[in-house]
C-alpha positions in Angstrom: 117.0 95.9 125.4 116.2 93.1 123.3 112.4 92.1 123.2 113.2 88.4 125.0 115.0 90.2 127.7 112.3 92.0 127.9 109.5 89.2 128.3 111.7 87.4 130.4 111.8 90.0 132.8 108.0 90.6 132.8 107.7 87.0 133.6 110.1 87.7 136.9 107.4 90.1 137.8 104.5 88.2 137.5 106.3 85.1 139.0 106.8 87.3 142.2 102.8 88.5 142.0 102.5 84.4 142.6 105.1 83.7 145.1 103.8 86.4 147.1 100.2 84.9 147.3 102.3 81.7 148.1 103.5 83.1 150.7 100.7 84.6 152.3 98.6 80.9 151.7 101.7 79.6 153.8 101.9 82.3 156.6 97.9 80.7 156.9 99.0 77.4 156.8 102.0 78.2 159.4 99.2 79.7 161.9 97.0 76.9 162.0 94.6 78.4 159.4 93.2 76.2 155.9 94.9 77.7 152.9 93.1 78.4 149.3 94.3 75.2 148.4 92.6 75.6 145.1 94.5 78.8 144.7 98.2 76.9 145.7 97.0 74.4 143.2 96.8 76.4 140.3 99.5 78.2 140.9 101.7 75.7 141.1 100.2 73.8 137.7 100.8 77.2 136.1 104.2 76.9 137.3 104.3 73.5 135.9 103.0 74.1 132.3 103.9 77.7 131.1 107.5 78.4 133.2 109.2 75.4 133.2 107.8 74.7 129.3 107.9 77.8 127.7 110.1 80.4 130.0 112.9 78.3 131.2 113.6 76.9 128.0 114.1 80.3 126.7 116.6 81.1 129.5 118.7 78.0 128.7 118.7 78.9 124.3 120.2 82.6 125.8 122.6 80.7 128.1 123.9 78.2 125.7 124.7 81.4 123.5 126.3 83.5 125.9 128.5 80.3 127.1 129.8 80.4 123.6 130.0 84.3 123.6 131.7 84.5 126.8 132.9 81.3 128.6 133.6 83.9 132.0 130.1 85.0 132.0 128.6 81.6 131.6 130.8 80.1 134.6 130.0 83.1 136.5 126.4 82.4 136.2 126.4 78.8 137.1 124.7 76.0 135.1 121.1 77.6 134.9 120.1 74.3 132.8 120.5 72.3 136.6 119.2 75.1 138.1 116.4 74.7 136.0 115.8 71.0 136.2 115.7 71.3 140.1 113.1 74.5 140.3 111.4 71.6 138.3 111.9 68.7 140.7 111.0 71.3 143.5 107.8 72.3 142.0 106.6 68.8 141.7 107.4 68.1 144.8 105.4 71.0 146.5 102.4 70.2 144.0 102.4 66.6 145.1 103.1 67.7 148.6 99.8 69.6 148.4 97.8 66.2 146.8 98.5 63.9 149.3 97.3 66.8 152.0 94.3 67.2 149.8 93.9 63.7 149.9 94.0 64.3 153.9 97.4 62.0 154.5 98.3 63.3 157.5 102.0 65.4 157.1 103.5 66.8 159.5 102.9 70.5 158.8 106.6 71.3 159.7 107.6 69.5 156.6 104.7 71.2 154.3 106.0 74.2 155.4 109.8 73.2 154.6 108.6 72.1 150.7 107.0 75.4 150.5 109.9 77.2 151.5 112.2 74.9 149.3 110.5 75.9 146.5 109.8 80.0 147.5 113.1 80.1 148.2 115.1 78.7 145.6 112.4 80.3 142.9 113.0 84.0 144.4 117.3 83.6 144.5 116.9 81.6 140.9 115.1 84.5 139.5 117.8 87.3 141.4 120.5 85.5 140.1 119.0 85.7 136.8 118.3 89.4 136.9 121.7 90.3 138.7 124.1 88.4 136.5 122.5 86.0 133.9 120.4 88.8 132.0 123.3 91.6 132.1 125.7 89.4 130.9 123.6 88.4 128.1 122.6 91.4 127.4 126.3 92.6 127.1 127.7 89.9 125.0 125.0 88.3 122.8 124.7 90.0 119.5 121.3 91.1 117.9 122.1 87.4 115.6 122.1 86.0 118.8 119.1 87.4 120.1 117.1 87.2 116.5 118.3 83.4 116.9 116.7 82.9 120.4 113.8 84.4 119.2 113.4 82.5 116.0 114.0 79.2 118.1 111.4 80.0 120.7 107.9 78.6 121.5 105.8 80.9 120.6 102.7 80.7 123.2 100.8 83.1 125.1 100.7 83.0 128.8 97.6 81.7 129.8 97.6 83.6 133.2 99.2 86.8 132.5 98.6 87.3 128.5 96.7 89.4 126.1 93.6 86.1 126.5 93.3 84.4 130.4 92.8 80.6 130.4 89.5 79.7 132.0 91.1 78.3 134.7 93.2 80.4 136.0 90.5 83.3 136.0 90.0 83.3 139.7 93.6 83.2 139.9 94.0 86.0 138.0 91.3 88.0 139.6 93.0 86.8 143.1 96.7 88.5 141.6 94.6 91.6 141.0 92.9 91.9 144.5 95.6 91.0 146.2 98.1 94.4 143.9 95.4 96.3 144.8 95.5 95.3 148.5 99.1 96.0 148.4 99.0 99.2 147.0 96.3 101.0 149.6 98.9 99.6 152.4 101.6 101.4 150.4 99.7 104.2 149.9 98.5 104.3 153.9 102.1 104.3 155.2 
């Protein structure tokens, strides 16, 4: 497996580790309960400055080449590129969504709910379709000059939530992830 696939796909992990604590904020929110807002918050600027900068733009280098690989498998696919741009649009509407309730506007919480949802969603069926068709195709038809390609055209940052050094700010975030696997695990482990 080529080393992007490879990172990509660790990404799709620790992108569901963040939708799931999205989800649970948002079953809170559903109930009546206050949210970690500060938690939703920094999960959604990490969304906003390492996946849709660093990790989405890798997807659309490996999609351009496997279009010119293999037309079939490109078309199959979809175009990832306006899949990308609205995961975009849909995170910036949930974080500014969550602003103007921080800044107490008063929203109907039906429709906080239904931005939440837009964007959990469409993240978690962006990221299946990736990992169903996108990534076997283009592990099937690009070549290892492809791949070497992608990887010499790449950003090359570290991920400043899930990397080898944690960004200050998204510490508690971080030590949130890990509670919460933990969490998850005992209940595994109990049934």
């Amino acid at each position: 497996m080529p080393k992007v696939l490879d990172e990509l796909r660790q990404d799709h992990r620790n992108n569901a580790r963040l939708w799931d604590l999205l989800d649970r904020e948002m079953k809170v929110f559903k109930e009546g309960g206050l949210p970690d807002y500060d938690l939703v918050g920094n999960i959604l600027e990490y969304c906003l400055n390492y996946p849709d900068l660093f990790h989405h733009p890798k997807e659309d280098l490996i999609y351009q080449r496997l279009k010119d690989r293999d037309p079939a498998s490109g078309n199959i696919v979809g175009d990832l590129e306006q899949e990308h741009a609205k995961l975009t649009a849909l995170t910036r509407r949930f974080s500014n969504a969550l602003k103007n309730v921080l800044e107490d506007e008063q929203l109907p919480r039906d429709w906080f709910l239904d931005v939440a949802n837009d964007f959990l969603n469409f993240s978690r069926n962006h990221m299946q379709m990736e990992e169903v068709l996108f990534f076997p195709a283009a592990h099937k038809h690009l070549t290892a000059d492809d791949w070497a390609e992608v990887e010499a055209a790449s950003k090359k940052v570290g991920d400043p939530l899930f990397g080898e050094l944690i960004n200050e700010k998204y510490q508690r975030l971080f030590d949130e992830i890990d509670e919460w696997g933990k969490m998850e695990e005992e209940k595994a482990e109990a049934s």
